[in-house]
C-alpha positions as CSV (number, residue, x, y, z in Angstrom):
1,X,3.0,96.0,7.4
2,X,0.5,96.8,4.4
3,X,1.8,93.8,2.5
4,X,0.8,91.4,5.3
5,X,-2.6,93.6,5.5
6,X,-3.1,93.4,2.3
7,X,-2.7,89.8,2.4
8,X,-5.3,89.4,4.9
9,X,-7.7,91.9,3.3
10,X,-7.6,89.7,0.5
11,X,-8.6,86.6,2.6
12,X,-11.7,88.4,3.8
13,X,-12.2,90.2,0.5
14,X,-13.0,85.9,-0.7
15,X,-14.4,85.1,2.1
16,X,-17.1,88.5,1.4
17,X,-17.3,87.5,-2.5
18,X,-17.9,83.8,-1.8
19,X,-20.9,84.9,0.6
20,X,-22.5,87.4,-1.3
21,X,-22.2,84.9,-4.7
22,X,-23.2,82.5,-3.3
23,X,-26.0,83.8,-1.9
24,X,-27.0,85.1,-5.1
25,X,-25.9,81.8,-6.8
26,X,-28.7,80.2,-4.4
27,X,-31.3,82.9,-5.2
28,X,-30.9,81.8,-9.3
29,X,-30.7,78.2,-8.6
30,X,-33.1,77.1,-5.4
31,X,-32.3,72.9,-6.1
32,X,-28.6,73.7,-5.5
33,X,-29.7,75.8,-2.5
34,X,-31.7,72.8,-1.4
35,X,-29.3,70.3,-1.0
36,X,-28.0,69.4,2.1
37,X,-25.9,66.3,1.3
38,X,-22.9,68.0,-0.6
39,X,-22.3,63.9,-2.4
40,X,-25.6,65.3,-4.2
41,X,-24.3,67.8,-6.5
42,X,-24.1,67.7,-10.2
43,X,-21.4,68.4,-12.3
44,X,-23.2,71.5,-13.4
45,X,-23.7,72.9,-9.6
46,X,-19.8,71.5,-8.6
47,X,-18.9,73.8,-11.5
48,X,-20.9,76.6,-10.4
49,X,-19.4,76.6,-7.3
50,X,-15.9,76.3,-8.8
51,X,-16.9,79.7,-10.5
52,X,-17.7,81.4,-8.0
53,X,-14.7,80.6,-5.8
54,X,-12.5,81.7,-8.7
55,X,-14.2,85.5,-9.2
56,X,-13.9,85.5,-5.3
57,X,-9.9,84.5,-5.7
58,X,-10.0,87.3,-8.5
59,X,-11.5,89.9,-5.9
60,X,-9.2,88.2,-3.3
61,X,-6.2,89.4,-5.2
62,X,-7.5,92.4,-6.9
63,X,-8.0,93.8,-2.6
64,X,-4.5,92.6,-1.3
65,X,-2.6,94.1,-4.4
66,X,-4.9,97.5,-4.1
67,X,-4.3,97.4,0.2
68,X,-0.7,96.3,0.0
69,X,0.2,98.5,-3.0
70,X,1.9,95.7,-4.0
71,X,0.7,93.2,-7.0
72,X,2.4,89.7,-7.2
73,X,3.2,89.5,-3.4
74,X,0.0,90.4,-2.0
75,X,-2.2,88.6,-4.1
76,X,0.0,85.3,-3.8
77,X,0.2,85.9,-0.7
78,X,-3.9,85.9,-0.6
79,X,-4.4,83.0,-2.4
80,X,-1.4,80.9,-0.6
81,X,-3.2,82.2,2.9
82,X,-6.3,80.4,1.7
83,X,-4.7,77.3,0.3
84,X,-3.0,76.9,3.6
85,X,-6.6,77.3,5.4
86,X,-8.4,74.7,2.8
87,X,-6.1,71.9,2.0
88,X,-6.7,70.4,5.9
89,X,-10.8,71.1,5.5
90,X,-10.7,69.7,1.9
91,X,-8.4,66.4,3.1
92,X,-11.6,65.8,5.4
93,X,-14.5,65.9,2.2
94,X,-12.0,64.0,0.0
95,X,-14.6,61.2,-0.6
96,X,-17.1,63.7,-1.1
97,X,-16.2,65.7,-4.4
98,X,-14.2,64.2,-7.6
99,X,-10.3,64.8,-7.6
100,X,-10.5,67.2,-10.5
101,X,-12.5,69.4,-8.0
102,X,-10.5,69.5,-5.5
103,X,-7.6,70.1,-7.6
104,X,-9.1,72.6,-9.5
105,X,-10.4,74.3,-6.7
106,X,-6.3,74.3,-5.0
107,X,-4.8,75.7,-8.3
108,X,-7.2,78.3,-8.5
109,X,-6.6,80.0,-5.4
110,X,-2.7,81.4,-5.9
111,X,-3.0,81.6,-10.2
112,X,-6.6,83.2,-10.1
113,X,-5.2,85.6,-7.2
114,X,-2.6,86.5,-8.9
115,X,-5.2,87.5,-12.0
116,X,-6.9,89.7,-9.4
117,X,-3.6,91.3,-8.9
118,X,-2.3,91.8,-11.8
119,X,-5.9,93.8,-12.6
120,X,-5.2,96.5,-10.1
121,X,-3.7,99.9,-10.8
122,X,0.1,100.1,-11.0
123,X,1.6,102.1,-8.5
């Protein structure tokens, strides 16, 4: 039971970290806030929002291993949970964003979890 709450903690835990940076990312950068066509963004602002997905996948891991009490199998459970929730919505903005992104941005959610997890407090 705490390992599959942990798990979901974790999802939220990115979900909370994505929102709160990237309302703060928005604050610092108002063109990147402005754009409403996503095919609009520079490499520089595709970046950023690779960044900021990764800290979240960091906190994602860092919450599921600290809920669960559990390091590896919490946090890749967290960042599997989300992979399995973003490959279908990524496979519909395919044309949208470069391959590296997308890639980049499915890679980073189990290996930058894990990080998180392996940052929490050994039990």
């Amino acid at each position: 039971m705490r390992l599959l709450a942990g798990i979901l903690v974790g999802a939220v835990a990115w979900l909370a970290a994505v929102t709160a940076l990237g309302l703060v990312l928005g604050r610092m950068w108002p063109e990147m806030a402005a754009i409403t066509d996503m095919k609009a963004l520079t490499l520089a602002m595709l970046a950023a929002r690779l960044t900021v997905s990764g800290i979240a996948s960091i906190v994602s891991g860092f919450a599921a291993a600290l809920i669960a009490r559990e390091r590896v199998r919490a946090a890749l459970g967290a960042g599997i949970l989300l992979l399995v929730v973003f490959v279908p919505y990524h496979l519909t903005i395919w044309a949208n964003f470069p391959v590296w992104y997308h890639l980049t941005f499915f890679v980073s959610l189990p290996v930058l979890s894990l990080l998180g997890g392996a940052l929490s407090p050994k039990r």
